[in-house]
Structure formats: structure tokens, C-alpha cells
The first five atom37 places (N, CA, C, CB, O) and aatype in JSON, in Angstrom:
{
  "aatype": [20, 20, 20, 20, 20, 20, 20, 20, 20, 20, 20, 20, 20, 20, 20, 20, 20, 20, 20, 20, 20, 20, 20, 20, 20, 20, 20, 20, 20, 20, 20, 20, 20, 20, 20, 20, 20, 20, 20, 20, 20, 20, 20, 20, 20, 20, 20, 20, 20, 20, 20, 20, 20, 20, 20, 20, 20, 20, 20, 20, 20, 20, 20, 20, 20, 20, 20, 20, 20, 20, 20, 20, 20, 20, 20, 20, 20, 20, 20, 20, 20, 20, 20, 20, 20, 20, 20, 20, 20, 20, 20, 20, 20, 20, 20, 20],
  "atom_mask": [
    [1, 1, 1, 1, 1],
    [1, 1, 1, 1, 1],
    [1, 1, 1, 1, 1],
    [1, 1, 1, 1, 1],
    [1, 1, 1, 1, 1],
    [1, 1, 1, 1, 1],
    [1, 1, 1, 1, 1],
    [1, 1, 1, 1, 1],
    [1, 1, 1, 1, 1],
    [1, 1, 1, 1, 1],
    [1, 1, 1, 1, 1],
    [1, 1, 1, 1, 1],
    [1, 1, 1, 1, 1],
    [1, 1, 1, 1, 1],
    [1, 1, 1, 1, 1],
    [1, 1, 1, 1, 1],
    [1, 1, 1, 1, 1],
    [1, 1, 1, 1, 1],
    [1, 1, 1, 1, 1],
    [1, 1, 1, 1, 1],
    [1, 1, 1, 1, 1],
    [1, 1, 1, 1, 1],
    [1, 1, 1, 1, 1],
    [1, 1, 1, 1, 1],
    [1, 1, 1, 1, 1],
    [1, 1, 1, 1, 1],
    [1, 1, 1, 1, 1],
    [1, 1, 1, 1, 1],
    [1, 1, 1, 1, 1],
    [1, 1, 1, 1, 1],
    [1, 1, 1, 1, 1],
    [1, 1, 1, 1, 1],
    [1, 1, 1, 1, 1],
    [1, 1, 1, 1, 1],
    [1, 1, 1, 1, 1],
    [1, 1, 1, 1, 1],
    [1, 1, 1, 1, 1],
    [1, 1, 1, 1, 1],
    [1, 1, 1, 1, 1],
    [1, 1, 1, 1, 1],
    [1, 1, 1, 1, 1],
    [1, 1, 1, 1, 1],
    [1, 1, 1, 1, 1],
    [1, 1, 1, 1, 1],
    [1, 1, 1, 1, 1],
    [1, 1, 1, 1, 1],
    [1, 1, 1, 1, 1],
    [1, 1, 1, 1, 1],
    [1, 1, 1, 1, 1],
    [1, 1, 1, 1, 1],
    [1, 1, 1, 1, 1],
    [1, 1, 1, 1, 1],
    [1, 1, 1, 1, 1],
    [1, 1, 1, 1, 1],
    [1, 1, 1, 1, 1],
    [1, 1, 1, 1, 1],
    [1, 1, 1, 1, 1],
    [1, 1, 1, 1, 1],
    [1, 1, 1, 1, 1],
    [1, 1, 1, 1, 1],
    [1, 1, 1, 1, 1],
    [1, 1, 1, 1, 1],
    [1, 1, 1, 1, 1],
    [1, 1, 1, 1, 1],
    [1, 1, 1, 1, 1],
    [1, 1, 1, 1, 1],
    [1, 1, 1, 1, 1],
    [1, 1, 1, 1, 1],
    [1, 1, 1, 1, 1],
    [1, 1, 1, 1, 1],
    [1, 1, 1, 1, 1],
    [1, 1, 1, 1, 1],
    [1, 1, 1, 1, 1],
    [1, 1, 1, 1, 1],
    [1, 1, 1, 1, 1],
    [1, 1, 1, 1, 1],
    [1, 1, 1, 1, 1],
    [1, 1, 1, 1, 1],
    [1, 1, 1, 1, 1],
    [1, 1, 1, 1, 1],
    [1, 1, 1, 1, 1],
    [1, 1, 1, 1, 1],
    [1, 1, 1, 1, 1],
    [1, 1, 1, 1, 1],
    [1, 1, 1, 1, 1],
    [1, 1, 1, 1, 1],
    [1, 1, 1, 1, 1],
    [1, 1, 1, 1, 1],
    [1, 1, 1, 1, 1],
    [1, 1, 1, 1, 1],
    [1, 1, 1, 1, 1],
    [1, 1, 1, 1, 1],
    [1, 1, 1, 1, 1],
    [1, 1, 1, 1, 1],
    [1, 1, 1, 1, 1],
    [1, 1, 1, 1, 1]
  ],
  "atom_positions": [
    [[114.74, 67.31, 85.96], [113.31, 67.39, 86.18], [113.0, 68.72, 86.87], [112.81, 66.19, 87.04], [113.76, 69.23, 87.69]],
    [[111.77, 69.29, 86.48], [111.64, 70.28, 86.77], [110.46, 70.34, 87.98], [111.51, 70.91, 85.61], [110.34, 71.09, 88.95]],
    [[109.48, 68.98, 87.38], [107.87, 69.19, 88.09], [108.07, 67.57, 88.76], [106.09, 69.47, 86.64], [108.59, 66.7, 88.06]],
    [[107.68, 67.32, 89.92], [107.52, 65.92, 90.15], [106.93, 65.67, 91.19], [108.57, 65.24, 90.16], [106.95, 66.53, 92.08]],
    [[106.26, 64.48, 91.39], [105.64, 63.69, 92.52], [106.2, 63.79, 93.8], [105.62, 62.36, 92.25], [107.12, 62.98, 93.69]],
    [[106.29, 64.28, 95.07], [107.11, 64.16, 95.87], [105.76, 62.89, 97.02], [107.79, 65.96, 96.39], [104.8, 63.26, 97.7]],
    [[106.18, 61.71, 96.83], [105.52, 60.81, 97.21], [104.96, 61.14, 98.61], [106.27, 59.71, 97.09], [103.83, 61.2, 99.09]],
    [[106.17, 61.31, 99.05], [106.26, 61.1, 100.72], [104.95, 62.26, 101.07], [108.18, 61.65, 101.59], [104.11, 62.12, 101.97]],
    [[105.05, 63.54, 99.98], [104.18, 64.08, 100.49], [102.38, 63.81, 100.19], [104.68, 65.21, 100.24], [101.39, 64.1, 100.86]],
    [[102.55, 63.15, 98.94], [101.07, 62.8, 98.37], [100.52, 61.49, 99.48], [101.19, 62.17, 96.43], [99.39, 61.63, 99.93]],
    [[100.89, 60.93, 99.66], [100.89, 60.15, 100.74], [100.13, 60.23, 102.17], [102.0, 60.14, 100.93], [99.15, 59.77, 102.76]],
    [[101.2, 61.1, 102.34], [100.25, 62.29, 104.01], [99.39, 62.83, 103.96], [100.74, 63.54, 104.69], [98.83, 63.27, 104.97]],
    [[98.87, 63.05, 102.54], [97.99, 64.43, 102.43], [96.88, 62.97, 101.78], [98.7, 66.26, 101.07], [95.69, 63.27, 101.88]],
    [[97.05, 61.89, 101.34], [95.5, 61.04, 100.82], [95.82, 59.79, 102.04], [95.43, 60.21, 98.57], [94.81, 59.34, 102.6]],
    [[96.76, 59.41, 102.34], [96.49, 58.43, 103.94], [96.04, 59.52, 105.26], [98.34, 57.49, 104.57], [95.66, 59.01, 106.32]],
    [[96.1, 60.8, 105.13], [96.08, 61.8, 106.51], [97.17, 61.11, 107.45], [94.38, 61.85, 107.41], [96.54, 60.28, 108.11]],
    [[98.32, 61.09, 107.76], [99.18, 60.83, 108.33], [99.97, 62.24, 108.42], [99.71, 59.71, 107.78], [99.87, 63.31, 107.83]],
    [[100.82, 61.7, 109.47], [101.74, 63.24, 109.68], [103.08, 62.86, 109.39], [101.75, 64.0, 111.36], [103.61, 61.8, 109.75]],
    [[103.61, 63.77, 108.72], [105.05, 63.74, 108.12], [106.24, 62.81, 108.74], [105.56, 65.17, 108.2], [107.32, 62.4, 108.32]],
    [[105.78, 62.74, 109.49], [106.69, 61.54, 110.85], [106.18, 60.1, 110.37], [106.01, 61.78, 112.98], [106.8, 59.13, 110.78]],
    [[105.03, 59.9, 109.5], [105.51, 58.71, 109.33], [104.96, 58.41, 107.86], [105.08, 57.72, 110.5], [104.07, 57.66, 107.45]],
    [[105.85, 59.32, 107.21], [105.98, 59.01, 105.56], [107.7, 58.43, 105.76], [105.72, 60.82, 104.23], [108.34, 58.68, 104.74]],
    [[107.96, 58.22, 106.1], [109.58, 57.76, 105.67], [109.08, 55.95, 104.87], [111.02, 57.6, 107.7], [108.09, 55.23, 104.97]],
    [[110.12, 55.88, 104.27], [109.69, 54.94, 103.45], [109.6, 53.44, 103.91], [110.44, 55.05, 102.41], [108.79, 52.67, 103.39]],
    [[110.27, 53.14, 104.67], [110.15, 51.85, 105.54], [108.89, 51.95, 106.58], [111.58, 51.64, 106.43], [108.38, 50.89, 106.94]],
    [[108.47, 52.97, 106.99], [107.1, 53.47, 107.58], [106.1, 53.11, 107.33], [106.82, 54.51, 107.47], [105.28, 52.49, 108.01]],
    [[106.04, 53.81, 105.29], [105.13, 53.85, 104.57], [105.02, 52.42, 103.77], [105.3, 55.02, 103.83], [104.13, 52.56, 102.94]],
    [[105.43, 51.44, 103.72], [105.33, 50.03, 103.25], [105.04, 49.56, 104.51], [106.59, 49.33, 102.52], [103.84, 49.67, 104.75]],
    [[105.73, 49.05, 105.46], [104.93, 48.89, 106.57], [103.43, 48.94, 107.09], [105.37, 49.49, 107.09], [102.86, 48.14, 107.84]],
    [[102.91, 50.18, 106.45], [101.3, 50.82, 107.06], [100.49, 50.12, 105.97], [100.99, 52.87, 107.03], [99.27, 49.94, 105.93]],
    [[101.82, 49.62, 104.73], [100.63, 48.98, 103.64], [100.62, 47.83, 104.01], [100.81, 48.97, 102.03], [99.45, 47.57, 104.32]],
    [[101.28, 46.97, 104.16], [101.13, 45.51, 104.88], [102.6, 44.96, 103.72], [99.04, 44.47, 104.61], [102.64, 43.85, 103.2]],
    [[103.25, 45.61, 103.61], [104.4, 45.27, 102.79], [106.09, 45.61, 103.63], [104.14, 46.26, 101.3], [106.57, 46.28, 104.55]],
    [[106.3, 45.07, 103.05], [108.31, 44.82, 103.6], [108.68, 45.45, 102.65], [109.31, 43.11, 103.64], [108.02, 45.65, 101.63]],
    [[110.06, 45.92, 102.92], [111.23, 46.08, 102.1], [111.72, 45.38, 101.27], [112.05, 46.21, 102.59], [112.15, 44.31, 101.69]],
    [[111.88, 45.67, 99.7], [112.31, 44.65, 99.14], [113.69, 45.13, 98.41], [111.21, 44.07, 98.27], [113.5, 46.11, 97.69]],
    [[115.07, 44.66, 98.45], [116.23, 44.68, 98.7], [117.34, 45.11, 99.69], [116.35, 44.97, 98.03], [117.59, 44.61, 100.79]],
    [[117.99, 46.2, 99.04], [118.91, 46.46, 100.01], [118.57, 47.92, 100.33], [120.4, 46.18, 99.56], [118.16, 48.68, 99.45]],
    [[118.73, 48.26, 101.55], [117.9, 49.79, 102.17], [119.13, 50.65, 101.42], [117.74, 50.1, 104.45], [120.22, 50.19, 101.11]],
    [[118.78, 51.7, 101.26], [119.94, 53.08, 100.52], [120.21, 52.84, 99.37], [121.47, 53.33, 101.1], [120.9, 53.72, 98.85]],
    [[119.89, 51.81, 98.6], [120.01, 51.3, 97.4], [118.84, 51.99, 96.55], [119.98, 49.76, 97.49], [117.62, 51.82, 96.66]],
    [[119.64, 52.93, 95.55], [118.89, 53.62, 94.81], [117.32, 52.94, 93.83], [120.01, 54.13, 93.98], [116.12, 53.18, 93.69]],
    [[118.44, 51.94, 93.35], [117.37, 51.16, 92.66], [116.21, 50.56, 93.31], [117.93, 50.16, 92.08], [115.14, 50.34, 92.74]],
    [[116.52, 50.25, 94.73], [116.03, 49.49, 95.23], [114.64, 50.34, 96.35], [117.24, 48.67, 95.77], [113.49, 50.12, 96.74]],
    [[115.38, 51.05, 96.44], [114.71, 52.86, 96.59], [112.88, 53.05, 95.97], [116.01, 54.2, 95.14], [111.73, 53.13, 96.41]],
    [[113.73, 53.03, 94.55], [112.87, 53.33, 93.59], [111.89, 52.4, 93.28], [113.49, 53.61, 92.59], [110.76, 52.76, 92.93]],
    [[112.21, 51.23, 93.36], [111.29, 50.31, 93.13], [109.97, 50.45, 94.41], [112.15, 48.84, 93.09], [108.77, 50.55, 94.16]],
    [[110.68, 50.41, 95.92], [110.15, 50.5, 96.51], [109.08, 51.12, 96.45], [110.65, 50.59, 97.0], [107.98, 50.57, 96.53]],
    [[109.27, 52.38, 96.3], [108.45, 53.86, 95.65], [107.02, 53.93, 94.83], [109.44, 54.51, 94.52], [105.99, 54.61, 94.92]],
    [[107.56, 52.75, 93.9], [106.46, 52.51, 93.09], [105.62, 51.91, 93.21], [106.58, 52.23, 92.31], [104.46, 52.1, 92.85]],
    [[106.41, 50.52, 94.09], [105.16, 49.91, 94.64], [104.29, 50.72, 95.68], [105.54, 48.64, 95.29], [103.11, 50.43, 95.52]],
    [[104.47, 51.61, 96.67], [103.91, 52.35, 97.5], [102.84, 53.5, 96.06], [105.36, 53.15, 98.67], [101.68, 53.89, 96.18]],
    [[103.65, 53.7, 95.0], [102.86, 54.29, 94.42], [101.5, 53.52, 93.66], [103.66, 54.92, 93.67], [100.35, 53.92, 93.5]],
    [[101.95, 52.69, 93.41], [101.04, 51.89, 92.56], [99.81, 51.38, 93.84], [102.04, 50.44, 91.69], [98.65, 51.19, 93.48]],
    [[100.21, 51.19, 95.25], [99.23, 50.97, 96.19], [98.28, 52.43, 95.78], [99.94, 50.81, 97.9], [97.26, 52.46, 95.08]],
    [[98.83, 53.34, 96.3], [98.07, 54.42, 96.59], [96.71, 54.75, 95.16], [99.33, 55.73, 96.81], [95.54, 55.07, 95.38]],
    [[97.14, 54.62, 94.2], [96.22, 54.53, 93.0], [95.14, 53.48, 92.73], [97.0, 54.43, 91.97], [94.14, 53.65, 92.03]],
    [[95.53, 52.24, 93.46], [94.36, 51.02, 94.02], [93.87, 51.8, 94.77], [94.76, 49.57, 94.81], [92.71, 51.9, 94.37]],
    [[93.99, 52.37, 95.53], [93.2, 52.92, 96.91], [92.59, 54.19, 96.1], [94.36, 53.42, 98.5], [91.96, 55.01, 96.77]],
    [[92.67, 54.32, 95.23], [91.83, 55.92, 94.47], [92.5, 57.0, 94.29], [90.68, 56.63, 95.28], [92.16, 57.84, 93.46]],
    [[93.73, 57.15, 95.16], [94.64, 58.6, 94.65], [94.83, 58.91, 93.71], [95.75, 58.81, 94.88], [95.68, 58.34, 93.02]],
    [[94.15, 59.91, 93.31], [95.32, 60.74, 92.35], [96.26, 61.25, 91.62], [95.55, 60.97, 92.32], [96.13, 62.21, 90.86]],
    [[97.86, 60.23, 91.94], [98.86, 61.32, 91.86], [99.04, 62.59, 90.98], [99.82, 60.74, 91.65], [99.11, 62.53, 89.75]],
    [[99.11, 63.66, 91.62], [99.66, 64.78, 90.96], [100.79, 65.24, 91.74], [98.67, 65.85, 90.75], [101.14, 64.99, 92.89]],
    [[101.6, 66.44, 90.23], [102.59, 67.12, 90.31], [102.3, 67.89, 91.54], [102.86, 67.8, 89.14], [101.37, 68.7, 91.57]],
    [[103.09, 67.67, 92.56], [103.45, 68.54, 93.66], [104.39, 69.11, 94.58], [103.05, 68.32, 94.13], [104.53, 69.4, 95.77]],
    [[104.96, 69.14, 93.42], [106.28, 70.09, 93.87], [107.2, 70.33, 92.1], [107.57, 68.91, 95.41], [107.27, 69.6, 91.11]],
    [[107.85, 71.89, 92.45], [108.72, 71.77, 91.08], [109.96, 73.24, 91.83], [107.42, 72.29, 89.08], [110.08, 73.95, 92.83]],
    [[110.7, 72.91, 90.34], [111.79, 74.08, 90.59], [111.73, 75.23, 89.72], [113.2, 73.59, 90.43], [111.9, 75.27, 88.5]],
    [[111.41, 76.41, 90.76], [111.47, 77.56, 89.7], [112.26, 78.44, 90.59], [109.94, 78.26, 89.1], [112.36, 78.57, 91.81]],
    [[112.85, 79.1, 89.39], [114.17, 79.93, 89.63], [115.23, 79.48, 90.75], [113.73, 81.37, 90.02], [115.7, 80.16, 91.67]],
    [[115.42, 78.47, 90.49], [116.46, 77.93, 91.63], [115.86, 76.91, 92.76], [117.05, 79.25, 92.48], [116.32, 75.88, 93.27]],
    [[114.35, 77.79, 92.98], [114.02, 77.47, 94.61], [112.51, 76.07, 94.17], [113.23, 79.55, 95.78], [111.68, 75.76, 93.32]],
    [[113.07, 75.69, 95.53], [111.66, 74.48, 95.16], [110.2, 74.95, 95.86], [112.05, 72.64, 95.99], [110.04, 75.6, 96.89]],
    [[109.3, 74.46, 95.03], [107.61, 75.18, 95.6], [107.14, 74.35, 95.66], [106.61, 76.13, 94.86], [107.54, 73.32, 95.12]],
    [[106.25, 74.42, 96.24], [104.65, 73.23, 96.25], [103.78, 73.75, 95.32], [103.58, 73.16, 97.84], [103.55, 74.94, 95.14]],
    [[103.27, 72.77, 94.7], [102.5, 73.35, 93.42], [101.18, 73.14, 94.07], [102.71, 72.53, 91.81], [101.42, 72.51, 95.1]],
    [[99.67, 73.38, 93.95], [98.58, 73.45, 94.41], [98.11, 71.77, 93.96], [97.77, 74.81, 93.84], [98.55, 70.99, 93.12]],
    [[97.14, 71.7, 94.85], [96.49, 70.45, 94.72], [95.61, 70.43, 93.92], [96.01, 69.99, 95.7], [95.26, 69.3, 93.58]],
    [[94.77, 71.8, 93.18], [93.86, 71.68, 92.35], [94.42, 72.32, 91.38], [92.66, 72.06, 92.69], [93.71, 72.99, 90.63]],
    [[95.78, 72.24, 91.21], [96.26, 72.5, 89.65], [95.79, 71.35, 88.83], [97.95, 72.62, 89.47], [95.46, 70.32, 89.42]],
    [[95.71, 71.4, 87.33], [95.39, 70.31, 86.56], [96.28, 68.87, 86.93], [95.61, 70.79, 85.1], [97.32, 68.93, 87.58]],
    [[95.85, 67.88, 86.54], [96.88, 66.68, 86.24], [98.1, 66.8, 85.34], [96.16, 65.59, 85.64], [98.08, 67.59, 84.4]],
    [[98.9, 66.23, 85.52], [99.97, 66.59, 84.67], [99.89, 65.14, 83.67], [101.55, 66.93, 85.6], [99.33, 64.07, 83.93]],
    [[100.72, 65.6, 82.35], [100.85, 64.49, 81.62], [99.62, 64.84, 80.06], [100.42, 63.04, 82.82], [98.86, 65.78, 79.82]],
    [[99.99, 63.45, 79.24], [99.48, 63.45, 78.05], [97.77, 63.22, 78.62], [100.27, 62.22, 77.0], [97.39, 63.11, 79.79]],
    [[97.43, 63.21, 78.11], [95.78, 62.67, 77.86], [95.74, 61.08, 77.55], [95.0, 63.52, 76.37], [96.58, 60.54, 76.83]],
    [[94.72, 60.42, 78.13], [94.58, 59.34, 78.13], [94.25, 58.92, 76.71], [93.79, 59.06, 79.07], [93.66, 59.69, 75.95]],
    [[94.72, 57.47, 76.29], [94.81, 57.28, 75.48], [93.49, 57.1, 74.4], [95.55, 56.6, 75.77], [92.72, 56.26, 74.87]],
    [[93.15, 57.48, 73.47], [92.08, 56.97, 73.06], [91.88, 55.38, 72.54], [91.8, 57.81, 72.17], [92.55, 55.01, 71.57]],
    [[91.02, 54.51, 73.13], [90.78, 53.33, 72.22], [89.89, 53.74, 71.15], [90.18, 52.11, 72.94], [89.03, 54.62, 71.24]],
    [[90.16, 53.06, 70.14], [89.15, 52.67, 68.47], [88.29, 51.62, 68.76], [90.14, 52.01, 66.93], [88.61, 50.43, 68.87]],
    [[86.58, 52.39, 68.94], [85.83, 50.98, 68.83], [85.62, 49.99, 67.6], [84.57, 51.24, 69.17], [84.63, 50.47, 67.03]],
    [[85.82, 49.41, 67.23], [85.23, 49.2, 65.59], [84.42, 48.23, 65.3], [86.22, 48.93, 64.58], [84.25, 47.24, 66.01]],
    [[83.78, 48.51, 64.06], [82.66, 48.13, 64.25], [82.55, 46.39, 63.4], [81.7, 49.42, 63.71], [83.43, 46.2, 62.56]],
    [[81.87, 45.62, 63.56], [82.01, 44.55, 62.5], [81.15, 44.3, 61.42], [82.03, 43.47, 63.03], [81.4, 43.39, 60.63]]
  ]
}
């Protein structure tokens, strides 16, 4: 991957919190949610993640690409760069 979500930081920047308490047991916590499996557990990681992500998009965020790797080194990409991704899907109204 080149471009990606870095949660912890989209997080701080649409809850206004300070970097001290994006850690991820923090950040489920502040939602009214627990941990669900085993802590360091990748999978379990990830799941976590999503649910924190999938909160934040109920609540109106955004997510965008904010952060990527170029030439080796990692950047913060701007907040008013475009959205990343395909275009939403079109529905077919039809008619009867």
C-alpha cells in the first residue's frame, strides 16, 4: 500500500482529541465500546479498527487518505486533497 487511512490520526483531527488518547483501547473506550478479542492480535486489531471506523462515519466523518509513501519516506497528505476511491455507485431508476 502506498496511500492509506491512518485512523488513529483521522480520529484526533474529527473527535479534537490529542494524540495521547488515540491508542486503540482509548479510542473504543471514548465510544462506549470494549475490546473485542485478544489485544495484539492482528485480526483482532483490525476488526477493532473498523468498528472505531465505521463509528466515526455514523458520526459524519469523512474518511480520507492521510498519509502515503513516497520515495521511501512517509507524508501526510492534506485534508483537502480529493477523496480517494471509485465514485459512488450509480443506481438505475426505472421506470414502469
Amino acid at each position: 500500500a502506498k496511500k492509506w487511512i491512518n485512523i488513529r490520526k483521522s480520529y484526533g483531527n474529527f473527535y479534537k482529541v490529542p494524540r495521547n488518547q488515540t491508542k486503540l483501547t482509548i479510542m473504543l473506550e471514548q465510544l462506549g465500546m470494549s475490546y473485542d478479542g485478544r489485544p495484539h492480535s492482528g485480526l483482532d486489531d483490525s476488526k477493532n479498527i473498523a468498528r472505531i471506523a465505521v463509528r466515526m462515519l455514523q458520526d459524519g466523518c469523512e474518511l480520507r487518505v492521510n498519509e502515503k509513501m513516497h520515495a521511501g519516506q512517509l507524508m501526510s497528505v492534506s485534508s483537502t486533497a480529493p477523496l480517494e476511491g471509485a465514485p459512488a455507485p450509480h443506481v438505475p431508476h426505472y421506470r414502469k
